[in-house]
C-alpha positions as CSV (number, residue, x, y, z in Angstrom):
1,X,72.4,-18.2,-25.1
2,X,71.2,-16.0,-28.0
3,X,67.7,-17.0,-28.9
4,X,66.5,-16.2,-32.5
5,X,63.4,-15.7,-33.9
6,X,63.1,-18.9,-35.8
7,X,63.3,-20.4,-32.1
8,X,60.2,-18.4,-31.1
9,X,58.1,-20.1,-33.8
10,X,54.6,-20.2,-33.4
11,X,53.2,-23.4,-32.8
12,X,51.1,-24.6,-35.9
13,X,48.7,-27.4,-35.4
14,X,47.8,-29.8,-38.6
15,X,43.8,-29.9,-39.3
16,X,44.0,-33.3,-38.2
17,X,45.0,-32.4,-34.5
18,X,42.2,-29.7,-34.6
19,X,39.8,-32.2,-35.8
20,X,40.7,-34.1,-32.5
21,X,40.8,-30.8,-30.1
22,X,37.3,-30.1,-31.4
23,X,35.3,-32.7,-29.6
24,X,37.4,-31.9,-26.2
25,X,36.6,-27.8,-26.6
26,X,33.1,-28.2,-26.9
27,X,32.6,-30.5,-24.0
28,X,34.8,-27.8,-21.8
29,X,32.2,-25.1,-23.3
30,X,29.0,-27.2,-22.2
31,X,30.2,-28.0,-18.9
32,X,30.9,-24.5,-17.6
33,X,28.3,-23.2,-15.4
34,X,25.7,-20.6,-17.1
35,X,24.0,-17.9,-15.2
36,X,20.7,-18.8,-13.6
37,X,18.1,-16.2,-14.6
38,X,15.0,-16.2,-12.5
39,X,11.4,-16.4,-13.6
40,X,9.5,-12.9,-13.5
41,X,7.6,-13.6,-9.9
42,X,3.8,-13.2,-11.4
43,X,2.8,-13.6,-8.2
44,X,3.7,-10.2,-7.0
45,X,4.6,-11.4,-3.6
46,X,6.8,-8.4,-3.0
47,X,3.9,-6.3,-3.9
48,X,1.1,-8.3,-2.3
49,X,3.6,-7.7,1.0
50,X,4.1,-4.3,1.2
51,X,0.0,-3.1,0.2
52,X,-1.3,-5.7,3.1
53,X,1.4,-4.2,5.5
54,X,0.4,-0.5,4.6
55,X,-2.6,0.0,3.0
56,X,-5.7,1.0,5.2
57,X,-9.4,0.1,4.2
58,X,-12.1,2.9,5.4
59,X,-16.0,3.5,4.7
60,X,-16.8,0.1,4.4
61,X,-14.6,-0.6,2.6
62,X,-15.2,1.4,-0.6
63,X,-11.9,3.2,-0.2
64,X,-8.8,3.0,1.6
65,X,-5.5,4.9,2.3
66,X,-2.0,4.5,2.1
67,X,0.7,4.4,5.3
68,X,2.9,6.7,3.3
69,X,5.0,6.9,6.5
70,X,5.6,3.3,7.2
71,X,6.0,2.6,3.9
72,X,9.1,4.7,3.8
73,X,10.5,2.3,6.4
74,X,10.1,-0.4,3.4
75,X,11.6,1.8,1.1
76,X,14.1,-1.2,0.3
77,X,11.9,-4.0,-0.1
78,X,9.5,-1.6,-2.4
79,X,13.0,-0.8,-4.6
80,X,13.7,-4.5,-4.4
81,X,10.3,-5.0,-6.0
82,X,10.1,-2.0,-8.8
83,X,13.8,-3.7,-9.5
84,X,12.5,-6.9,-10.8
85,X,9.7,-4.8,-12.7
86,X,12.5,-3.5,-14.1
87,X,14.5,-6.2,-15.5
88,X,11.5,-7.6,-17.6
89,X,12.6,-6.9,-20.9
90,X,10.0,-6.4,-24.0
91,X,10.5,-9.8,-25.3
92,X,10.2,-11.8,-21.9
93,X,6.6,-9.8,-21.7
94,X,5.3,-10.2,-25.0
95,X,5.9,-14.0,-24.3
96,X,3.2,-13.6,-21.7
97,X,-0.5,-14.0,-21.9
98,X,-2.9,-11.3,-21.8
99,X,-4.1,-11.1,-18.3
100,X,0.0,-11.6,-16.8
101,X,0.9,-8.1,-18.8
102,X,-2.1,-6.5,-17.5
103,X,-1.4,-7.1,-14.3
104,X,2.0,-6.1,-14.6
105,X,1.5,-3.0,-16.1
106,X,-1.4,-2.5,-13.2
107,X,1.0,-3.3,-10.3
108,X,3.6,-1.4,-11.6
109,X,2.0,1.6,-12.3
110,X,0.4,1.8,-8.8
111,X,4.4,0.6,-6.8
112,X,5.9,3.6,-9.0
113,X,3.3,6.1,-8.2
114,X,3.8,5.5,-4.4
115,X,7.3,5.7,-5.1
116,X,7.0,9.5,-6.6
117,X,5.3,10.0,-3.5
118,X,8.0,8.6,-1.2
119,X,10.9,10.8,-2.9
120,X,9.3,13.7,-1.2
121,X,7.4,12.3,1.7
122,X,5.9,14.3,3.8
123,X,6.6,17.3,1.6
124,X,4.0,17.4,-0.6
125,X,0.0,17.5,0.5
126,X,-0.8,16.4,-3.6
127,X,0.8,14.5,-6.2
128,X,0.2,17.6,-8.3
129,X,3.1,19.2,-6.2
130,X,5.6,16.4,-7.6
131,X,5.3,18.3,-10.9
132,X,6.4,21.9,-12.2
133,X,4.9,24.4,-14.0
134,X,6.7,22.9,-17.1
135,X,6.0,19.2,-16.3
136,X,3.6,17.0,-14.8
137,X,4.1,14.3,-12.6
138,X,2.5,12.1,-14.5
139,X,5.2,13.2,-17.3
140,X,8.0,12.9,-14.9
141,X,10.5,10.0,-16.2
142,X,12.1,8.4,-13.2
143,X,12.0,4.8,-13.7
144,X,12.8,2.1,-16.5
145,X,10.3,-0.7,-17.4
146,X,10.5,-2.9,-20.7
147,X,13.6,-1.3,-21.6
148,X,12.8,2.5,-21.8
149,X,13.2,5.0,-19.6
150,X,9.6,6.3,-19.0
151,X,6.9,8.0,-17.0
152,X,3.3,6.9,-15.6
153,X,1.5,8.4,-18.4
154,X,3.4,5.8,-20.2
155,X,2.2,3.2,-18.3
156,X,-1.4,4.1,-18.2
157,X,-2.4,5.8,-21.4
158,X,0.4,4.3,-23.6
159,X,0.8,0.8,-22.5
160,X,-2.4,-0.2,-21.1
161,X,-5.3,2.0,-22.5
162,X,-3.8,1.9,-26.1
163,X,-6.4,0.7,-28.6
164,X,-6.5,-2.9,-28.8
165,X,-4.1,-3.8,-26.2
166,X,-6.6,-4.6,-23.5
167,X,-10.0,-2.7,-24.1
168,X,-10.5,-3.1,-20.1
169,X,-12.4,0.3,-19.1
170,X,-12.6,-1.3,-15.6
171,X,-8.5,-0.4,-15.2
172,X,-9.7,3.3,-14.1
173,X,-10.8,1.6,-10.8
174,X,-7.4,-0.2,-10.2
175,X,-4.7,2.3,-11.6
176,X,-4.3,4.3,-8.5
177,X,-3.1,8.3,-8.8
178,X,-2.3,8.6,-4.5
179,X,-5.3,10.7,-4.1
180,X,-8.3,11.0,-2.2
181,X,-10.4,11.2,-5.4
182,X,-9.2,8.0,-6.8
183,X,-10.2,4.6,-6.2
184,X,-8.9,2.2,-3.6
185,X,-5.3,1.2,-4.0
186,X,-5.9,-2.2,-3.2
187,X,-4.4,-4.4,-0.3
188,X,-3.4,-7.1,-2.6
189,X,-1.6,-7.7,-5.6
190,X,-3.1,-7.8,-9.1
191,X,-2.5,-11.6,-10.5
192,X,-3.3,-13.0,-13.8
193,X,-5.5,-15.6,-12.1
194,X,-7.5,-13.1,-10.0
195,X,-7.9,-10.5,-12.5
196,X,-10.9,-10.3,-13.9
197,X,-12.6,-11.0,-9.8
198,X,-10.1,-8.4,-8.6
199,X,-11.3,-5.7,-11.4
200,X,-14.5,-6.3,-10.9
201,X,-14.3,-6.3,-7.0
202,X,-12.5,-2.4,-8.0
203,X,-16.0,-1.2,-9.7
204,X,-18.2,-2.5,-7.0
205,X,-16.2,-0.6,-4.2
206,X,-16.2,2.6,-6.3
207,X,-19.5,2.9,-6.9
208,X,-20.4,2.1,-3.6
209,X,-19.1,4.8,-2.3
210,X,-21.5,7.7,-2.4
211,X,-19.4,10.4,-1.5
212,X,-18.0,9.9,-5.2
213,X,-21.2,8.3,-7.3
214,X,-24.7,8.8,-6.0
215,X,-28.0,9.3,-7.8
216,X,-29.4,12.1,-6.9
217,X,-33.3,12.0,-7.2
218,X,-34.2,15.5,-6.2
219,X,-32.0,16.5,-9.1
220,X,-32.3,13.7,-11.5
221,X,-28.6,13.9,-12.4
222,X,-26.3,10.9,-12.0
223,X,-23.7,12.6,-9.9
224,X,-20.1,10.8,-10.6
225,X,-16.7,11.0,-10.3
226,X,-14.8,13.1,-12.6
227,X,-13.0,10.0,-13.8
228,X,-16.1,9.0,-16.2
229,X,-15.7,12.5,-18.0
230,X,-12.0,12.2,-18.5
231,X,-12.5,8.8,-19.6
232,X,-15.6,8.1,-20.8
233,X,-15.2,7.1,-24.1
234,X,-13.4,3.8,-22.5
235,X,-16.9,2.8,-21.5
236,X,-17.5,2.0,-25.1
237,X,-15.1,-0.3,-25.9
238,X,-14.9,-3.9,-24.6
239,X,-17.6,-5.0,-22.4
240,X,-19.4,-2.2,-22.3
241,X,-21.6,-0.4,-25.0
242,X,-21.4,2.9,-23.3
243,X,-21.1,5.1,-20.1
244,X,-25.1,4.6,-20.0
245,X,-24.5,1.0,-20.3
246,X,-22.0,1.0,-17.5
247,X,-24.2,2.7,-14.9
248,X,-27.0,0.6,-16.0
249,X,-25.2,-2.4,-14.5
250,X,-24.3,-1.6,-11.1
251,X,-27.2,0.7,-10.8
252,X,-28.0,-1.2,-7.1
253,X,-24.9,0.1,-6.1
254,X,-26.1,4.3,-6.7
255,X,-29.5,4.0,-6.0
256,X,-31.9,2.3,-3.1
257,X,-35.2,3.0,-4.2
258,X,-36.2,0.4,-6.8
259,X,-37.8,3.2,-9.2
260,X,-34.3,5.0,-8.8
261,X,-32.5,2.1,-9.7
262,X,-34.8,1.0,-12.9
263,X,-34.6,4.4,-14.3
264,X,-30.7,4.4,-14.0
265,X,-30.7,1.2,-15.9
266,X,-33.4,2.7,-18.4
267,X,-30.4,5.0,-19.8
268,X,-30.4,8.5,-20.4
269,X,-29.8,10.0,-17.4
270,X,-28.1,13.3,-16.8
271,X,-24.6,13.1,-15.3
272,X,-22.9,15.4,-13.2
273,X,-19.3,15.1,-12.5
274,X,-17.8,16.1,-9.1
275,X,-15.3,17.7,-8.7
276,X,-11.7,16.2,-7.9
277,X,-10.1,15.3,-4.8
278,X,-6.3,16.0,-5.2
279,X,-5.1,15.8,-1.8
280,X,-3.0,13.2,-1.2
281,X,-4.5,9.6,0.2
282,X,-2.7,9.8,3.1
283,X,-3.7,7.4,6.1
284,X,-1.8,10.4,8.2
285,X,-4.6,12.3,7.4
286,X,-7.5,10.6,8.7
287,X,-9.3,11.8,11.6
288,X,-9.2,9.5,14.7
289,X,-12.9,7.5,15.0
């Protein structure tokens, strides 16, 4: 049988049959299942998992050091992790409040930095030896977050000190650079309900330690961590009027003697930075007690 075109006619529907269609389409549409995104865990359970697993407190707690070697055992729970980071996109994080982003951005600088570590781990005594003469590491982009390739300096001095964002000097204790000579990576996650205790708790510890902030009264100098001259002009912003003003308020914790600890919070005293630790905060590299 010869078929012609005429008997391979499209079929044409009259508006009033589409009118009736239209109802039966949209419930089809409605009905079909739709992809369940989760919630951005602000929690940081994943986090809060792996620092309480590998993170060791020392001196009193003032600082601690990192398990680097374990923590390459986790290496897929800690990708797992730096994976959700990664899917928050820069309108799901604008949506958050202030102290959820900071946290965030806290958390994830500190899980990527000990990820740099682990690409090389143990071949490297410094982070500085994760970089080139041309590059370094902190300029190193190896990870996306809010929907850019980027680096740590990204993190730190574009997303969370730039002017007006936060205005939280107190981050320089809790962003954590893997070295001897920075604060304590702490053994719990940052949280938006915790933050401000949690930042404050960071300060305390630092300053406590006298191997990095002391006064010295046979000197009269202030002796500090290099941080507060990198940084210093953070100390004038936010809740603090200056570096002076800083000091002033945790002077208990640089001083004993009551006369050294009023004329700390009198102001004006000379500072003198130490100098940098770079090697790497390596639990590996304690000495046994």
């Amino acid at each position: 049988m010869e078929i012609s075109s005429r008997t391979l006619r499209p079929l044409r529907l009259s508006i009033p049959v589409y009118r009736s269609l239209a109802p039966i389409c949209f419930l089809i549409l409605v009905s079909l299942p739709t992809p369940v995104v989760a919630a951005f865990d602000h929690s940081h359970a994943a986090w809060d998992a792996l620092v309480k697993k590998h993170v060791v407190w020392i001196s009193n707690g003032t600082a601690s050091r990192v398990d680097y070697a374990a923590f390459q055992k986790d290496r897929g729970a800690l990708k797992a992790y730096l994976g959700s980071l990664s899917a928050v996109s820069q309108s799901e994080f604008d949506g958050w409040n202030r102290d959820q982003r900071l946290a965030f951005l806290i958390n994830a600088y500190n899980a990527f930095t000990v990820e740099l570590i682990l690409t090389e781990y143990p071949r490297h005594a410094s982070i500085k030896d994760y970089g080139s003469f041309l590059q370094s590491p902190w300029k190193k982009k190896f990870f996306t977050l809010l929907g850019r390739e980027r680096h740590l300096d990204d993190i730190e001095h574009g997303l969370i000190r730039a002017p007006g964002a936060y205005d939280e000097p107190r981050i320089h204790m809790a962003v954590v650079c893997a070295s001897i000579g920075c604060p304590a990576l702490r053994d719990d996650a940052f949280t938006a309900e915790r933050l401000d205790r949690q930042l404050e708790d960071g300060v305390i510890r630092f300053l406590s330690d006298r191997s990095r902030n002391r006064y010295n009264a046979a000197s009269g100098n202030l002796e500090v961590s290099s941080i507060f001259d990198w940084y210093g002009g953070d100390f004038s912003r936010g809740r603090y009027r200056s570096l002076d003003d800083f000091f002033g308020r945790y002077a208990d914790r640089l001083a004993d003697p009551p006369a050294d600890r009023q004329r700390i919070r009198s102001g004006g005293v000379r500072l003198r930075f130490l100098d940098y630790d770079w090697n790497l905060n390596d639990s590996a590299t304690l000495k046994p007690s």
